[in-house]
Backbone as JSON Lines, residues from 0, in Angstrom:
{"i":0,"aa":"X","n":[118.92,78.65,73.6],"ca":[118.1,77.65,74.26],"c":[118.76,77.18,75.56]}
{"i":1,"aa":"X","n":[119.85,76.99,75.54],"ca":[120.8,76.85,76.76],"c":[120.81,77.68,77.9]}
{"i":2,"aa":"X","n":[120.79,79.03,77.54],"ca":[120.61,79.72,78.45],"c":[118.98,79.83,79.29]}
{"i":3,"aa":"X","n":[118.24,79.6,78.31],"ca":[117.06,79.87,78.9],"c":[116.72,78.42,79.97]}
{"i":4,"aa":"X","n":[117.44,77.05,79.49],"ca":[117.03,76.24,80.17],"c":[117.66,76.36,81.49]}
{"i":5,"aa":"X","n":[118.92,76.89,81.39],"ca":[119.94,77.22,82.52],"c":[118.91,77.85,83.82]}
{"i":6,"aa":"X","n":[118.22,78.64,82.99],"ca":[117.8,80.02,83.25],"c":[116.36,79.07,84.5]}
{"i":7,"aa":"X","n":[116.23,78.18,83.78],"ca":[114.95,77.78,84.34],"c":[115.14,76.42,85.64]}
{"i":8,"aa":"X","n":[116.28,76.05,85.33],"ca":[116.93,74.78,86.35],"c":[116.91,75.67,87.75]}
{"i":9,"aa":"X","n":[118.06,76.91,87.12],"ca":[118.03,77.81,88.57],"c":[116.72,78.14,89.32]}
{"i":10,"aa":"X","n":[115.9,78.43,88.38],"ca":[114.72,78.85,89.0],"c":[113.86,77.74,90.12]}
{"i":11,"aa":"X","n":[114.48,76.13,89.62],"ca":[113.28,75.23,90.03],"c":[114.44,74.85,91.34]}
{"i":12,"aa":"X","n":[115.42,75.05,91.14],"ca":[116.07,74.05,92.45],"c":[116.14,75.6,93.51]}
{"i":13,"aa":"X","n":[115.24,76.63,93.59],"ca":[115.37,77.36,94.55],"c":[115.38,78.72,94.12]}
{"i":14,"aa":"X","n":[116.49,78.47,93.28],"ca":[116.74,80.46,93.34],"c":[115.89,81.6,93.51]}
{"i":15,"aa":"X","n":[114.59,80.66,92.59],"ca":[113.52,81.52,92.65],"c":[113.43,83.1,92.61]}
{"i":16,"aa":"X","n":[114.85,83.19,91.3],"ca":[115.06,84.91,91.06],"c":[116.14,85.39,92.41]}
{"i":17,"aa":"X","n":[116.7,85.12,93.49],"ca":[117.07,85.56,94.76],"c":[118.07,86.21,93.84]}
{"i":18,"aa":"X","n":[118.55,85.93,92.88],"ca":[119.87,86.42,92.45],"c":[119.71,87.27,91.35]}
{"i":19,"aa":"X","n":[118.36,87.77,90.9],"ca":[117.77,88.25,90.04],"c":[117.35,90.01,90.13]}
{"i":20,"aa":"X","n":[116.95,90.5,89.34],"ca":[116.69,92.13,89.8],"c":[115.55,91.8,90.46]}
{"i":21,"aa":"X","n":[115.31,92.92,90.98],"ca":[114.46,93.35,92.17],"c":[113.54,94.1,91.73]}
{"i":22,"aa":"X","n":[113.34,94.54,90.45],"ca":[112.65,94.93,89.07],"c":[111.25,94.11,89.22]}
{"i":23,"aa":"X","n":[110.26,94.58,89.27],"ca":[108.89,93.62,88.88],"c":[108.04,94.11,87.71]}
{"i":24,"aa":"X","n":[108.36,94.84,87.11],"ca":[107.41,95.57,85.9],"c":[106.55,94.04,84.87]}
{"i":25,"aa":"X","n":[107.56,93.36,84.66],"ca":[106.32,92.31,83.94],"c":[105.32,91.42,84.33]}
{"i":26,"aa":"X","n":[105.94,91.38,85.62],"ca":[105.03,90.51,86.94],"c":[103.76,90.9,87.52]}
{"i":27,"aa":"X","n":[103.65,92.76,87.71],"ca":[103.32,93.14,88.6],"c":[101.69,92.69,88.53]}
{"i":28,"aa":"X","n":[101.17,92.52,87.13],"ca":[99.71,92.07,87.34],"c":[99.76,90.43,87.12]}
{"i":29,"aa":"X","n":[100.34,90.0,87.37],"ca":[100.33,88.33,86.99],"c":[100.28,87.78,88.11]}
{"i":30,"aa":"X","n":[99.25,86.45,88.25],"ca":[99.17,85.4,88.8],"c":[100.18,84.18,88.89]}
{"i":31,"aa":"X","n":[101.21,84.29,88.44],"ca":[101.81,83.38,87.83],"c":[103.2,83.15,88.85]}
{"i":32,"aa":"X","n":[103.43,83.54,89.65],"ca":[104.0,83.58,91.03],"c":[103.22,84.56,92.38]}
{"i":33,"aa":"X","n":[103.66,83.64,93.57],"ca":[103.44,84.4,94.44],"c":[103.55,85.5,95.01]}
{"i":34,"aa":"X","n":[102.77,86.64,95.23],"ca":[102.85,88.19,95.54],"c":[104.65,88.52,96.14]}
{"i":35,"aa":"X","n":[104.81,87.44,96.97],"ca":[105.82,87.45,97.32],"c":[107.34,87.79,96.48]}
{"i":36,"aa":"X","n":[107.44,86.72,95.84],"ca":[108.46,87.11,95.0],"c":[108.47,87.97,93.75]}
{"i":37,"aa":"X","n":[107.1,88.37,93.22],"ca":[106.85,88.82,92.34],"c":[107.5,90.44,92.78]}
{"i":38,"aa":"X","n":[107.72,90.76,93.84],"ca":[108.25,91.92,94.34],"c":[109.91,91.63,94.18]}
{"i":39,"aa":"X","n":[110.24,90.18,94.1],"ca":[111.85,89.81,94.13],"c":[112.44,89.84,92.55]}
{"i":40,"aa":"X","n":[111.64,89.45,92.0],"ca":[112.55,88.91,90.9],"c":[112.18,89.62,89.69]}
{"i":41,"aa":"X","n":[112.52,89.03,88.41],"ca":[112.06,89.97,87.01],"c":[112.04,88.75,85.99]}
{"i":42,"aa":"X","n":[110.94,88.07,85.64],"ca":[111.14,86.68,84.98],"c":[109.66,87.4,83.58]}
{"i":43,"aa":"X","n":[110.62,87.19,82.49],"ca":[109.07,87.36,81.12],"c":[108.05,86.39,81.71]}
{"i":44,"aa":"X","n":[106.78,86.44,81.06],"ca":[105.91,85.87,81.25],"c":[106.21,84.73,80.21]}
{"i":45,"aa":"X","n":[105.42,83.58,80.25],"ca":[105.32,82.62,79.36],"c":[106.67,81.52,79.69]}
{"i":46,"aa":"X","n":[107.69,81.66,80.9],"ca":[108.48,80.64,81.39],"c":[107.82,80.16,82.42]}
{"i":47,"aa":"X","n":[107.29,80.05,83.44],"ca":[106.44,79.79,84.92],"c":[104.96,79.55,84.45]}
{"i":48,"aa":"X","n":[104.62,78.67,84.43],"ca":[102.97,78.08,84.18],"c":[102.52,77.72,85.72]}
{"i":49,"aa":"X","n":[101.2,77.65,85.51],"ca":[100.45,76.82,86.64],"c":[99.13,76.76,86.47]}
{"i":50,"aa":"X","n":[97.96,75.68,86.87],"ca":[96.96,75.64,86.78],"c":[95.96,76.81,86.37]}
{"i":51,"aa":"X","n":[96.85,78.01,86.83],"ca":[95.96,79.21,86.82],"c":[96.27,79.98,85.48]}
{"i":52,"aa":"X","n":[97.55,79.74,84.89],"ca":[98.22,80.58,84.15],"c":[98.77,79.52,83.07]}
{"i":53,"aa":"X","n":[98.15,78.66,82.56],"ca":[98.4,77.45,81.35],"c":[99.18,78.45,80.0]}
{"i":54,"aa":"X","n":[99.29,79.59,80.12],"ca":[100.42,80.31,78.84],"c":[100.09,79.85,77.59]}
{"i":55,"aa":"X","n":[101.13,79.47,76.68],"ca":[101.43,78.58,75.54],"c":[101.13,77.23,75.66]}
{"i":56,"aa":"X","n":[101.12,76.91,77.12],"ca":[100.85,75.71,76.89],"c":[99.74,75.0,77.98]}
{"i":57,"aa":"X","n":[98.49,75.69,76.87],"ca":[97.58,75.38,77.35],"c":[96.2,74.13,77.39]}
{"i":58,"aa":"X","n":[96.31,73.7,78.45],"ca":[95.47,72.23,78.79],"c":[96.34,71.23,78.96]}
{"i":59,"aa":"X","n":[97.76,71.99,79.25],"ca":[98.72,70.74,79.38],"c":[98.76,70.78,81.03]}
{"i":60,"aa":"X","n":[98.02,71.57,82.05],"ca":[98.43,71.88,83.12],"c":[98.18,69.83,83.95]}
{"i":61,"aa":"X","n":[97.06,69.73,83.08],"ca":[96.5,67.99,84.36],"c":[98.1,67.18,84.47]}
{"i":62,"aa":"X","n":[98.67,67.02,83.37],"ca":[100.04,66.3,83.18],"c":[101.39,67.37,83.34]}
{"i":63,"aa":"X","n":[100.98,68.52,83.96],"ca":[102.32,68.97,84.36],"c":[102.05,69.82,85.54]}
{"i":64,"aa":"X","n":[101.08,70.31,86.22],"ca":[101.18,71.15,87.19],"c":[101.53,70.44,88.53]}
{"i":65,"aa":"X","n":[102.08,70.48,89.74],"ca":[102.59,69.44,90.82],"c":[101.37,69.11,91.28]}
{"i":66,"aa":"X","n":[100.98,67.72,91.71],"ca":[99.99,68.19,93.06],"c":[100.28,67.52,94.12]}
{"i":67,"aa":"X","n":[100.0,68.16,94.97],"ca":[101.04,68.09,96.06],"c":[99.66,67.97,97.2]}
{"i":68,"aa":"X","n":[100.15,66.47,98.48],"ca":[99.59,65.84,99.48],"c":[100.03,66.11,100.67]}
{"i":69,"aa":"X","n":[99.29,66.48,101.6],"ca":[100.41,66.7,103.27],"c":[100.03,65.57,103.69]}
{"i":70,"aa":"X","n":[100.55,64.63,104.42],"ca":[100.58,63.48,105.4],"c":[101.43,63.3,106.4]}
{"i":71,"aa":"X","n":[101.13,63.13,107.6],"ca":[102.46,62.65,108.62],"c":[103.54,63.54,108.36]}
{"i":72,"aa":"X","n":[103.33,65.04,108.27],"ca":[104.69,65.82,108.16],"c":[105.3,65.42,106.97]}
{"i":73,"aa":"X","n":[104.87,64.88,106.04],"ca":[105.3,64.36,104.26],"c":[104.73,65.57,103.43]}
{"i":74,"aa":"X","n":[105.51,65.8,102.43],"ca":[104.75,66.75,101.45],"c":[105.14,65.78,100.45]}
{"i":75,"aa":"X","n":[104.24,65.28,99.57],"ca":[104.37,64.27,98.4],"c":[104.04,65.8,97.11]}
{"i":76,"aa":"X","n":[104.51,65.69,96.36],"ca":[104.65,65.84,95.23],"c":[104.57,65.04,93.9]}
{"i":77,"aa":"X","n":[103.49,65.09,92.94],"ca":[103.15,64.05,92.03],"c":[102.81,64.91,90.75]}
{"i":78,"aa":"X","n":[103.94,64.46,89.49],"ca":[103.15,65.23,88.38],"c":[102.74,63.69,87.54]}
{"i":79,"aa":"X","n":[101.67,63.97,87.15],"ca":[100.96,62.8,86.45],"c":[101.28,63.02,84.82]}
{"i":80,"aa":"X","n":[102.42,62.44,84.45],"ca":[102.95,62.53,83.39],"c":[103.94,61.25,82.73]}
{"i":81,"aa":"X","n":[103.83,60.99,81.82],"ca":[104.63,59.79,81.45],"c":[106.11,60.15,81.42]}
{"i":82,"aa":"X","n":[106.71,59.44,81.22],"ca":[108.38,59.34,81.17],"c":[108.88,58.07,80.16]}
{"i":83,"aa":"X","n":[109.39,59.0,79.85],"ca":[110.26,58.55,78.11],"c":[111.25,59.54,77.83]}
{"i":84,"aa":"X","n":[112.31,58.55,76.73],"ca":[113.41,59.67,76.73],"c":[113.29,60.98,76.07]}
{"i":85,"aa":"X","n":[112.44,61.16,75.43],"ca":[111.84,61.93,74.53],"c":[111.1,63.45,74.99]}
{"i":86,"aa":"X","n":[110.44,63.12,76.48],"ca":[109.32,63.37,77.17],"c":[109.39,62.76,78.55]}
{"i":87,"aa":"X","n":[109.81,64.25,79.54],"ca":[109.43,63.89,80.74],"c":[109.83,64.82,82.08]}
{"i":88,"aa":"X","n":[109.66,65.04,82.75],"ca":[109.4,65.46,84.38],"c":[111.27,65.22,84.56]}
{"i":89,"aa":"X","n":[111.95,66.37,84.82],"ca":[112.91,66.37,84.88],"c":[113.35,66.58,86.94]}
{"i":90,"aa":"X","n":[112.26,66.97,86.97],"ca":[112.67,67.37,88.74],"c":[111.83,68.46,88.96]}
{"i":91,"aa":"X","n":[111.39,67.93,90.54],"ca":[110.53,68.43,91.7],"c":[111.54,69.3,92.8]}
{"i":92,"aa":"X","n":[110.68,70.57,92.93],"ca":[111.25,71.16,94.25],"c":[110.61,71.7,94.98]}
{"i":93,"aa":"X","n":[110.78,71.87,96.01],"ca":[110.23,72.19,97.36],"c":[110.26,73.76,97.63]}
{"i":94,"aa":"X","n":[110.0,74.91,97.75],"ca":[110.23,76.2,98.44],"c":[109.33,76.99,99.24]}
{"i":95,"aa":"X","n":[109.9,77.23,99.91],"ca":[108.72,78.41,100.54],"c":[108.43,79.53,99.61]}
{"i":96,"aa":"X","n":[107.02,80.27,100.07],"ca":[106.73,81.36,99.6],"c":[107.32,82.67,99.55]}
{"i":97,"aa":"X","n":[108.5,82.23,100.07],"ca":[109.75,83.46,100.05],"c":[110.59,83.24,99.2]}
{"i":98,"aa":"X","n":[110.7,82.48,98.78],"ca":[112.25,81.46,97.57],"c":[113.3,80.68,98.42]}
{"i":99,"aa":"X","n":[112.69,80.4,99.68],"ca":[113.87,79.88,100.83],"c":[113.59,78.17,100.07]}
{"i":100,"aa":"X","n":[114.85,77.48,99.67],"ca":[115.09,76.03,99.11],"c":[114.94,75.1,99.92]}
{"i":101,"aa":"X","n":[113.64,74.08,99.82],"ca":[113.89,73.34,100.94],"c":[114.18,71.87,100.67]}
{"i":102,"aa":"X","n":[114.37,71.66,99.51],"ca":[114.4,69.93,98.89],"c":[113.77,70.16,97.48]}
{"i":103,"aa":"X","n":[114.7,69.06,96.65],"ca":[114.43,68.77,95.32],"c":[114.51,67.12,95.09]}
{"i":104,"aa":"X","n":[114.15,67.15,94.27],"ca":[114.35,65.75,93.61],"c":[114.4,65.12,91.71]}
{"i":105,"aa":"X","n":[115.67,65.13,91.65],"ca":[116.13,64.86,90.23],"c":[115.4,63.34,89.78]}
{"i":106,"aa":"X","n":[114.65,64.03,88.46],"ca":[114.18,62.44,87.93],"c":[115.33,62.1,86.66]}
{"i":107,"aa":"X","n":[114.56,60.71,85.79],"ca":[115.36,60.18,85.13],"c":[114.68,59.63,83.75]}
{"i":108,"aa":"X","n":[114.45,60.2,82.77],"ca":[113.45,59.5,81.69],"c":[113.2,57.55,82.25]}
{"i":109,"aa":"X","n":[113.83,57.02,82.92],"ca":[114.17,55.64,82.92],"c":[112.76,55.33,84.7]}
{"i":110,"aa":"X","n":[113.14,56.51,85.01],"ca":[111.53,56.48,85.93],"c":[110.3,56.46,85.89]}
{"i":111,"aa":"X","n":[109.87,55.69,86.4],"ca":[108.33,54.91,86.15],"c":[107.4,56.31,86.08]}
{"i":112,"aa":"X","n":[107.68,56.78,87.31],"ca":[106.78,58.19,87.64],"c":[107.6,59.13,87.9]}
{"i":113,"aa":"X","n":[106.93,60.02,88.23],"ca":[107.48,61.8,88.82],"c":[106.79,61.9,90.37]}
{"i":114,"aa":"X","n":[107.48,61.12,91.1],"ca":[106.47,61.34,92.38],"c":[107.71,61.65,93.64]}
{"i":115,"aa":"X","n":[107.96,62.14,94.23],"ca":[108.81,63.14,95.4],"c":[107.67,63.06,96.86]}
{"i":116,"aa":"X","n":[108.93,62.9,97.46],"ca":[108.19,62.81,99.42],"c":[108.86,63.74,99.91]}
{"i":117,"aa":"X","n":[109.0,64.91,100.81],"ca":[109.67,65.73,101.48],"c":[109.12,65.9,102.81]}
{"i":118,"aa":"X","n":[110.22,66.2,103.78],"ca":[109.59,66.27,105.06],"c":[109.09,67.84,105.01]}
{"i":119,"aa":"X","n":[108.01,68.06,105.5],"ca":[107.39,69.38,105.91],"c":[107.99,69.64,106.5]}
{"i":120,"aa":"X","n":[108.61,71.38,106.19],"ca":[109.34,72.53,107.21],"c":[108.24,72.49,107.98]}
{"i":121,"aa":"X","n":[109.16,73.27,108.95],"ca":[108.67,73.68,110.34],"c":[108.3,75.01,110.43]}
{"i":122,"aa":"X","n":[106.89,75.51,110.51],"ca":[106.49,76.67,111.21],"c":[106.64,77.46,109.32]}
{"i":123,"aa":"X","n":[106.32,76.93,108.79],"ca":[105.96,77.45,107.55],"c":[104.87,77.28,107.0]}
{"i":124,"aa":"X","n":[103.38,77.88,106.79],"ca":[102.45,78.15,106.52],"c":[101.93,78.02,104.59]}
{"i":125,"aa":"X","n":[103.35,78.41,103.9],"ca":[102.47,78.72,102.79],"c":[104.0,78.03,101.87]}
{"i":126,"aa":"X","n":[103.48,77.26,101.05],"ca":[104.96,76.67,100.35],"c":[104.66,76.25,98.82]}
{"i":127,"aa":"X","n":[105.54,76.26,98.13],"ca":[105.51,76.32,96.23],"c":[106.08,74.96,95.97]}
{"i":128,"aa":"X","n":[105.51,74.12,94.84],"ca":[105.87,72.85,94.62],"c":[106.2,73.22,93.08]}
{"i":129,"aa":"X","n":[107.39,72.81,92.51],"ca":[107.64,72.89,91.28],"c":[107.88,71.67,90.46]}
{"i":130,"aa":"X","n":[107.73,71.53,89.14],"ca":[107.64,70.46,88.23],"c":[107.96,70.99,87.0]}
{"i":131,"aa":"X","n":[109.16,70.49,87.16],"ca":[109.84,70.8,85.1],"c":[110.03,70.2,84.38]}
{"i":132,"aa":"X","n":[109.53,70.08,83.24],"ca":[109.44,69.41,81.81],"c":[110.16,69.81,81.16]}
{"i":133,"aa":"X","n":[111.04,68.82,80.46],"ca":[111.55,68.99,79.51],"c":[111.28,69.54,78.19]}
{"i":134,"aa":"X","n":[110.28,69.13,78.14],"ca":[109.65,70.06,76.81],"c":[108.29,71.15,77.26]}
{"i":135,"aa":"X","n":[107.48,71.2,78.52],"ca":[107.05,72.29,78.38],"c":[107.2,73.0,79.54]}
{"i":136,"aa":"X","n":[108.56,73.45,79.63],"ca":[108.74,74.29,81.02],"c":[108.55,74.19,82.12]}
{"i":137,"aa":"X","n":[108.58,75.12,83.35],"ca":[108.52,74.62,84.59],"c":[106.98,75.33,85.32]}
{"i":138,"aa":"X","n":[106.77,74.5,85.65],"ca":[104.69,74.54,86.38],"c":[105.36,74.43,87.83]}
{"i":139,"aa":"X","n":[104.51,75.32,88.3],"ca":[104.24,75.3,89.66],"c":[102.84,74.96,90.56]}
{"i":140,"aa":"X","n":[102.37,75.0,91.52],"ca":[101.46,75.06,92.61],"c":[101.8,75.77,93.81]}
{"i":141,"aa":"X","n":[101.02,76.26,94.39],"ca":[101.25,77.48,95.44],"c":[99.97,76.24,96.73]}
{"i":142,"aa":"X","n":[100.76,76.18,97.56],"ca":[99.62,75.61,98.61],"c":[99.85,76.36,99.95]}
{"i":143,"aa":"X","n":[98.38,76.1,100.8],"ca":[98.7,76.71,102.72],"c":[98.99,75.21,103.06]}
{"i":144,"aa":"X","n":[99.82,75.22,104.11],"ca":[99.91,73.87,105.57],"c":[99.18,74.52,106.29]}
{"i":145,"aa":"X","n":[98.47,73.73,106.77],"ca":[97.14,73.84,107.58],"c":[97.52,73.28,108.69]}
């Protein structure tokens, strides 16, 4: 269990597989990351959720998938989920559609919400918002900056 959570921290604060095989055989028909990295990395199915791809844990996407606001060069990030020690939103991250790391933000069961502000990169078009739960893995969202 350790390893796999290990396995999944790396994944949300960036790594996004960079350090991973270059192998895509389980990916190659899945929605469940962007075309992009799905050429980078080698991750089983059923760790990476998102609105599109609810897995095992399905209809949990409204309270765990990111959703994410552009404003004033802000990218807000919001998972609508309670927090308790028991149950909760462990941390938000920021990446491009390449796995390039651009900001995270560590929560705290003792936090009201799961809500993250990041300044919008520059001259980046297409970017991944992540949200990990402690108990049901890590959800993503794939958005364009317009």
């Amino acid at each position: 269990m350790n390893n796999r959570r290990n396995f999944i921290k790396a994944l949300a604060v960036g790594a996004m597989g960079l350090a991973l095989s270059q192998n895509t055989n389980l990916l190659a028909k899945s929605r469940v990351i962007p075309e992009k990295l799905k050429k980078m990395i080698n991750i089983p199915l059923n760790i990476v959720f998102s609105k599109e791809n609810q897995g095992k844990w399905k209809n949990k996407n409204g309270s765990h998938a990111p959703i994410v606001t552009i404003k004033d060069n802000k990218v807000t990030i919001e998972t609508k989920h309670g927090m308790n020690e028991k149950h909760y939103i462990v941390r938000h991250t920021l990446v491009t559609s390449s796995g390039k790391y651009i900001a995270a933000k560590t929560f705290y069961p003792t936090d009201k919400k799961a809500i993250s502000v990041f300044d919008l990169p520059k001259n980046e078009t297409s970017l991944i918002a992540t949200s990990y739960c402690n108990l049901h893995d890590l959800w993503i969202t794939e958005f364009k900056v317009k």
